[in-house]
N, CA and C of each residue as an Amber inpcrd file, in Angstrom:
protein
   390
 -27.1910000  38.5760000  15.4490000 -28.5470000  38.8030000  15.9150000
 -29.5510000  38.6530000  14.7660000 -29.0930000  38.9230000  13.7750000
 -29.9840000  38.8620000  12.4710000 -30.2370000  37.5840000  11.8230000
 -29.0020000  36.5880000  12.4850000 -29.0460000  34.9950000  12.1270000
 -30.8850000  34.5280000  13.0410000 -30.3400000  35.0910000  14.5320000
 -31.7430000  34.4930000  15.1760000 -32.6810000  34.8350000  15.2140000
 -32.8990000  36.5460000  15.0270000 -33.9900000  36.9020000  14.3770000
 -34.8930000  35.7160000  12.7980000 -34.0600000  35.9040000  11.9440000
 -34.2840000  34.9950000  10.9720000 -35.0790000  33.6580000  11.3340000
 -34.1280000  32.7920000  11.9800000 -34.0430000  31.4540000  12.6830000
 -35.4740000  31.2550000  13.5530000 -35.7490000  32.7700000  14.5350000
 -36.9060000  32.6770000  15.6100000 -38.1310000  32.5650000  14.5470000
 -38.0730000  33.6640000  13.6030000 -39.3540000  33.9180000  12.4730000
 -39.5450000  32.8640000  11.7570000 -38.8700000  32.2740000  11.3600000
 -38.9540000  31.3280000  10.1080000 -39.4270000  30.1030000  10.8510000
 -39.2220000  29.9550000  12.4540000 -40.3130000  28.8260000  13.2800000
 -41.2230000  29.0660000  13.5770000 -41.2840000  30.2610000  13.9340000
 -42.4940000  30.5510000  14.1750000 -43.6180000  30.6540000  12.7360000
 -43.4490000  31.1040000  11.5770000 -43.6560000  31.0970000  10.3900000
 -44.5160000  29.3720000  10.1510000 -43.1100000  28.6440000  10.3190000
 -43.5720000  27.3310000  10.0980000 -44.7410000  26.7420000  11.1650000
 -44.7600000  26.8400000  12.4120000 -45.6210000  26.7340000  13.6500000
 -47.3950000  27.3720000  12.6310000 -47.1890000  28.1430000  12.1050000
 -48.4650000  29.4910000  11.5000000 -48.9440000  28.2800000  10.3150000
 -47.5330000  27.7600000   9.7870000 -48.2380000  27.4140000   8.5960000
 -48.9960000  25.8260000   8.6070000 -48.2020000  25.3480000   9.4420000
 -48.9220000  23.8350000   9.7190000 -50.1180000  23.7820000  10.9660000
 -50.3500000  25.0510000  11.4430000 -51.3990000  25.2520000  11.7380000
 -52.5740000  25.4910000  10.7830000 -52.5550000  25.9510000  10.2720000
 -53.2160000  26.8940000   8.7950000 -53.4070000  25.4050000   8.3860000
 -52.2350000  25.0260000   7.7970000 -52.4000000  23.2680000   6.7090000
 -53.7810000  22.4340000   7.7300000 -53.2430000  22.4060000   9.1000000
 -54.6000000  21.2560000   9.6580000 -55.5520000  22.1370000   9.5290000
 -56.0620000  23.2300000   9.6290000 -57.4220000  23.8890000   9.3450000
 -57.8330000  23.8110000   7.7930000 -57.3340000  23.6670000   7.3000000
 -57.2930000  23.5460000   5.5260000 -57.6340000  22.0020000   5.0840000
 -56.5740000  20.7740000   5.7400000 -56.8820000  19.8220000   5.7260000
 -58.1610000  18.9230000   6.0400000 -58.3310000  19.8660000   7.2710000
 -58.9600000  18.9010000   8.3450000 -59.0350000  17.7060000   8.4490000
 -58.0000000  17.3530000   9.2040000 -58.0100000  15.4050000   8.8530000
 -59.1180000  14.7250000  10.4510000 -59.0440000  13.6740000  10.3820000
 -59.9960000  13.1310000  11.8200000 -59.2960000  12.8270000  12.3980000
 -59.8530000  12.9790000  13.0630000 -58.8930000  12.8610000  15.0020000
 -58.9160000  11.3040000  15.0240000 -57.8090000  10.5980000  15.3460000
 -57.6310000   9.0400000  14.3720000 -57.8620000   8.8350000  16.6660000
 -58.0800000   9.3700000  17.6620000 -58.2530000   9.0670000  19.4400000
 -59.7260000   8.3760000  19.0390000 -60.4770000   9.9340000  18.2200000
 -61.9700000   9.5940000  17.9670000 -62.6690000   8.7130000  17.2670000
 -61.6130000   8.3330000  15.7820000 -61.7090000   7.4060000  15.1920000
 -61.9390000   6.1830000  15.3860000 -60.6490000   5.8200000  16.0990000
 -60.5730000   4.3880000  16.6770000 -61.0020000   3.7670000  18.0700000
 -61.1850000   4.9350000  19.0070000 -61.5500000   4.5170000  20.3150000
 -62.8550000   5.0390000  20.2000000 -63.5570000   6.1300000  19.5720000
 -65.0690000   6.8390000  19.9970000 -65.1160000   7.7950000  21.0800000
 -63.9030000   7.9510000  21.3930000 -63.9240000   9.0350000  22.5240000
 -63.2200000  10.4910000  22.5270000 -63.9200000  11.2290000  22.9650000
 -63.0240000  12.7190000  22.2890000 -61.3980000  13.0100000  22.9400000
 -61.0520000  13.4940000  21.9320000 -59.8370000  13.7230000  23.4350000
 -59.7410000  15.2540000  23.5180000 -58.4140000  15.8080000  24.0590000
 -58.0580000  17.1460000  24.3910000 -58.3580000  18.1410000  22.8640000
 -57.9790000  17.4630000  22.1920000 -58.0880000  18.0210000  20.9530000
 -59.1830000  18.1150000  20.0350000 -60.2140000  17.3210000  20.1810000
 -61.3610000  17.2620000  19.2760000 -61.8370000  18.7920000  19.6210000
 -62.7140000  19.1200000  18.2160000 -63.1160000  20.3800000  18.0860000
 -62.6190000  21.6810000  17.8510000 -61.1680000  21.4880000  17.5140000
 -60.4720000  22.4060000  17.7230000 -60.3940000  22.8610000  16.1870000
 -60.1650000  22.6620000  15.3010000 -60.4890000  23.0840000  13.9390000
 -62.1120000  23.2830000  14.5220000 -63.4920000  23.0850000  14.5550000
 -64.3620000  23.9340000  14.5270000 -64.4310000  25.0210000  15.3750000
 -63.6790000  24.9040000  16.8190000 -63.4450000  26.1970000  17.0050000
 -62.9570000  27.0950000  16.5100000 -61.7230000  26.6640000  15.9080000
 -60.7700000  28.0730000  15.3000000 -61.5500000  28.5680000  14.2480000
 -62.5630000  27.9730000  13.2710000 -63.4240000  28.3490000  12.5370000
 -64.2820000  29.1160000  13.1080000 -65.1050000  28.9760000  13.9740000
 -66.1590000  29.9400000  15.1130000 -65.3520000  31.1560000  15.4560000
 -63.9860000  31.0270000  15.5230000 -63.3250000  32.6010000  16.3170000
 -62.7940000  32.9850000  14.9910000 -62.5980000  33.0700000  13.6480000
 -62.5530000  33.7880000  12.1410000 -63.5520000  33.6630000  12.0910000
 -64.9360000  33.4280000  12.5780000 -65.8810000  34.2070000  12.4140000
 -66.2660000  35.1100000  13.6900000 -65.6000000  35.4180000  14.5010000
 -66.4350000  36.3420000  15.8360000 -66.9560000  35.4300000  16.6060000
 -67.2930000  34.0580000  17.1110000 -68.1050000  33.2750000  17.5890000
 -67.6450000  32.8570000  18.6160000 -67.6090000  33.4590000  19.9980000
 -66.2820000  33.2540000  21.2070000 -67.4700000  32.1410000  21.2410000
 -68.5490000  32.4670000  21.8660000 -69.2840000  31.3310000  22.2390000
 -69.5030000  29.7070000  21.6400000 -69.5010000  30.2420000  20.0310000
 -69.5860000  28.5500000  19.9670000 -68.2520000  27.9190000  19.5520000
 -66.9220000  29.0750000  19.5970000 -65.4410000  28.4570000  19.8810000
 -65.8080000  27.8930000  21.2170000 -66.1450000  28.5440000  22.5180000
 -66.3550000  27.7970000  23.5830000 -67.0340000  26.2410000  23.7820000
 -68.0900000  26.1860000  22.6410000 -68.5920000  25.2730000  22.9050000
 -68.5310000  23.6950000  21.8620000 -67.0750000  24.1130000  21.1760000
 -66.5630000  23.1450000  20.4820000 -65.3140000  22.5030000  21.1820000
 -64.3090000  23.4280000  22.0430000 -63.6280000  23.1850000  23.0470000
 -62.8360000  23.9980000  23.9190000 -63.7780000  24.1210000  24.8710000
 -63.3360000  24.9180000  25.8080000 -61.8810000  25.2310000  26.3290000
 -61.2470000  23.5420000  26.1860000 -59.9070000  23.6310000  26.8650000
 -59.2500000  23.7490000  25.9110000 -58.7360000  24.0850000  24.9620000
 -57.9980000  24.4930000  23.8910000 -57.9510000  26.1300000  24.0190000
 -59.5520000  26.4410000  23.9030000 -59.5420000  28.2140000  23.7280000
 -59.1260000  28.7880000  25.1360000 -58.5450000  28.5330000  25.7160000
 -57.8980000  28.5010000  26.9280000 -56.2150000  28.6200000  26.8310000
 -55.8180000  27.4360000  26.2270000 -54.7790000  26.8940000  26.1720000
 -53.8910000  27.2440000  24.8530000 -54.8510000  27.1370000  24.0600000
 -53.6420000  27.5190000  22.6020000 -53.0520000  29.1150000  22.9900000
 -54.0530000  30.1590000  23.0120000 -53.6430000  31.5930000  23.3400000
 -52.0730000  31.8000000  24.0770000 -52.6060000  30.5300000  25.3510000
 -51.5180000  30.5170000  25.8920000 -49.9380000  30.3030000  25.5580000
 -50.5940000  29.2610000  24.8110000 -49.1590000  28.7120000  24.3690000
 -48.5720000  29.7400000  23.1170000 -49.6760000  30.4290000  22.3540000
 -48.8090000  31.2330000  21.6640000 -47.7470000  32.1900000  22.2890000
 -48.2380000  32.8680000  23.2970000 -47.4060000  33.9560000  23.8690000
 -46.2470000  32.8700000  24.3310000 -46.1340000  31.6080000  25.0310000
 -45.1200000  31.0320000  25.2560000 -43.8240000  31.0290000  23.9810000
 -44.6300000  30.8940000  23.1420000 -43.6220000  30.4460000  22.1150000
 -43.2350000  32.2370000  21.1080000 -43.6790000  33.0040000  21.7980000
 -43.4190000  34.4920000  21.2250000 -41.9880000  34.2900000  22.4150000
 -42.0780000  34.4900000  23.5700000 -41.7700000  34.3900000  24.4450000
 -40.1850000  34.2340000  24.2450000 -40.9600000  32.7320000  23.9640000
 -39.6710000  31.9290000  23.8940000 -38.7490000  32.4150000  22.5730000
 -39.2590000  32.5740000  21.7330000 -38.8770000  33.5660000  20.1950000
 -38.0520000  34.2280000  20.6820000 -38.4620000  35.5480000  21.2410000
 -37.9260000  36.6920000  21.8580000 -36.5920000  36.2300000  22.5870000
 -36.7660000  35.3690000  23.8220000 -35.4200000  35.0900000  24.4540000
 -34.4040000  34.7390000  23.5920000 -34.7390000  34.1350000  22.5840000
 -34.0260000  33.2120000  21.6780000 -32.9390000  34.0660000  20.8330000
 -33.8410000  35.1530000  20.2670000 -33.2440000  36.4520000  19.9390000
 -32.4530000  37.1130000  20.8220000 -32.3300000  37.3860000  21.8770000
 -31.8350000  38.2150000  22.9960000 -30.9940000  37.0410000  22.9860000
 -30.5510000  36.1260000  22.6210000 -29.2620000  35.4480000  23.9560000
 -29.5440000  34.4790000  24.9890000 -30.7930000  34.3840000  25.6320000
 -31.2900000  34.0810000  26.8600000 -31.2760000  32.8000000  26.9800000
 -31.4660000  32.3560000  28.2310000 -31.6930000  30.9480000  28.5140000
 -33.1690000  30.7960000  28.5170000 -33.0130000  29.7400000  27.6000000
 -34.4240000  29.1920000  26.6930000 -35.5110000  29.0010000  28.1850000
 -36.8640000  29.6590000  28.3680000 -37.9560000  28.8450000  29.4230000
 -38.0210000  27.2490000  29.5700000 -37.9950000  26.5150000  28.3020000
 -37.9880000  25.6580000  28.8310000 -36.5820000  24.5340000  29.5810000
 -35.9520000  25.4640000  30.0570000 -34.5510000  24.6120000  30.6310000
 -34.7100000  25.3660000  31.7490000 -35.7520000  26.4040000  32.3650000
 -35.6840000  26.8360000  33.6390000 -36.6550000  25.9010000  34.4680000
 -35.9840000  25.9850000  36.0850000 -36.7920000  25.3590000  36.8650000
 -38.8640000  24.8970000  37.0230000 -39.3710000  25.9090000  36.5310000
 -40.8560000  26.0850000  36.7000000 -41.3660000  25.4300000  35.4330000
 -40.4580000  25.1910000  34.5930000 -41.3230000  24.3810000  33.4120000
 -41.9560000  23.3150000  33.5120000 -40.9960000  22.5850000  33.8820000
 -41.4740000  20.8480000  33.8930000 -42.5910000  20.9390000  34.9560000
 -42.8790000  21.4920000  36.2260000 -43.9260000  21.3550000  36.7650000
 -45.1700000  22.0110000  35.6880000 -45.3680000  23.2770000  35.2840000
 -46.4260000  23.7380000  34.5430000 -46.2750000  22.7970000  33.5540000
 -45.6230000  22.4430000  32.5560000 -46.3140000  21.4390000  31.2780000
 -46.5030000  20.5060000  32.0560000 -46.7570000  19.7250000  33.0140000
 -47.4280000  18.0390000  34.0140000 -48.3590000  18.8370000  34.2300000
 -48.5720000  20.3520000  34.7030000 -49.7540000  21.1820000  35.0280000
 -50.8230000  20.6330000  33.8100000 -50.2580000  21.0470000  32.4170000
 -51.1670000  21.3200000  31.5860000 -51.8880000  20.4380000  31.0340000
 -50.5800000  18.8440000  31.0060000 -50.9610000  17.7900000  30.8050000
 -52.1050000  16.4820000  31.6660000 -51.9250000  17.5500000  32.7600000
 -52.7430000  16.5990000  33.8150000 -54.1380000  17.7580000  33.1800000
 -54.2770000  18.5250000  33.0550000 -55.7460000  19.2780000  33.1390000
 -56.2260000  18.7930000  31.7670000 -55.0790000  18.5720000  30.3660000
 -55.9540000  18.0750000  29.5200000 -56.1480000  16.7810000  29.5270000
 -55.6890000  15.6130000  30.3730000 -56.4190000  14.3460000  31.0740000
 -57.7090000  14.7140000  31.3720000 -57.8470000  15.2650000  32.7630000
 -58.8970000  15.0680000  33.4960000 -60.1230000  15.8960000  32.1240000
 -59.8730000  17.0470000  31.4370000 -60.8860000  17.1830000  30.2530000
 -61.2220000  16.5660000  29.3910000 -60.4710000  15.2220000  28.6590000
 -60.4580000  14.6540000  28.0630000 -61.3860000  13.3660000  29.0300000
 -61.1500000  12.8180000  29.6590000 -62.0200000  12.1440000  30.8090000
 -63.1520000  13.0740000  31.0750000 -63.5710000  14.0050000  31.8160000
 -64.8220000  14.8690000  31.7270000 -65.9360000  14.8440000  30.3560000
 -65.2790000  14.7850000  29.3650000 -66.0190000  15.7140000  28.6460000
 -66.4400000  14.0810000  27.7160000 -66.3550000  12.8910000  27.8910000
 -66.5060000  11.4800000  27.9400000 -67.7050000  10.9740000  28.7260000
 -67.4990000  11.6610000  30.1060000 -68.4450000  11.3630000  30.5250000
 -70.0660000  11.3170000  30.4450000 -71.0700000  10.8080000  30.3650000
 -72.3530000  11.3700000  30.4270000 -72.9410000  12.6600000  31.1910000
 -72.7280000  12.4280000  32.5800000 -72.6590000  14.1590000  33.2040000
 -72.2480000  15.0880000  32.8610000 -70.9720000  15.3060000  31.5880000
 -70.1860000  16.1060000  31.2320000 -70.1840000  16.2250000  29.8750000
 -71.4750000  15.8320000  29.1460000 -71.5980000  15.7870000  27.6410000
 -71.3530000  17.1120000  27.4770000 -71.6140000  18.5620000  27.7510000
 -71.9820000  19.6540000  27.6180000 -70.0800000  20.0440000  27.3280000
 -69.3550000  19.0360000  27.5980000 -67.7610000  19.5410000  27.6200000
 -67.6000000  19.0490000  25.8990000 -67.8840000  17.8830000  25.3360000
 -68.2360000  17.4110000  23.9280000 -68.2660000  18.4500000  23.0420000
 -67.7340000  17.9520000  22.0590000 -67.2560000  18.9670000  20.8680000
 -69.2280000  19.6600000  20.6780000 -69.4000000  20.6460000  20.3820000
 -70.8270000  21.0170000  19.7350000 -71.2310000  20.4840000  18.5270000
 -70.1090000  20.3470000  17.6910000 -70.2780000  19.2200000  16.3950000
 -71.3800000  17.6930000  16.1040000 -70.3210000  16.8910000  17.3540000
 -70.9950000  16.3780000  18.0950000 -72.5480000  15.8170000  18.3590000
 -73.1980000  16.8680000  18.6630000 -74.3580000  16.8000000  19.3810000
 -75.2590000  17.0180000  18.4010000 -74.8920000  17.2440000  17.1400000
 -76.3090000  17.4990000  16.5560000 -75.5040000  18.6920000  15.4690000
């Protein structure tokens, strides 16, 4: 038990730290680069900057669908930690997965398309705009 304890931390550890590295780095989003169009991901280093400072709102308004979605996925991957430790059969080899990640992947399509649009500039990184 102390092997996967170890094993769960030390990914999750690494998950913390190459998160940390792209906020440190900040490299360019090579979607935005080369095509001009935002994708699921733009803004997301200036959000995580806006929420280490207190700033739900203008985390919201750098990208909404991330500050949504990452939270989420952390507890997934605690989650999944935890089972991992216990013995368990991993979430993602149970039935309900593969539909929710096509869930998640279809919603960051259609945001990534939205927030492109002219009607939907207001979805656009805040960076962005000025």
């Amino acid at each position: 038990m102390k092997a996967r304890i170890a094993k769960a931390a030390g990914l999750l550890l690494a998950v913390a730290l190459s998160g940390t590295g792209l906020l440190l780095l900040q490299p360019d989003c090579l979607i935005l680069k080369y095509t001009g169009f935002y994708c699921a991901g733009c803004g997301v280093q200036h959000m995580t900057l806006a929420l280490l400072r207190g700033d739900l709102a203008g985390a919201a308004a750098e990208n909404l669908f991330m500050l949504l979605v990452l939270p989420s996925t952390a507890v997934y991957l605690g989650w999944e930690a935890l089972r991992y430790i216990q013995g368990k059969k991993p979430l993602f080899r149970m039935r309900g997965f593969l539909p929710a990640l096509c869930a998640v992947l279809i919603l960051a399509g259609l945001f990534t398309l939205l927030r492109n649009l002219p009607g939907f500039s207001w979805l656009a990184p805040a960076w962005a705009s000025g």
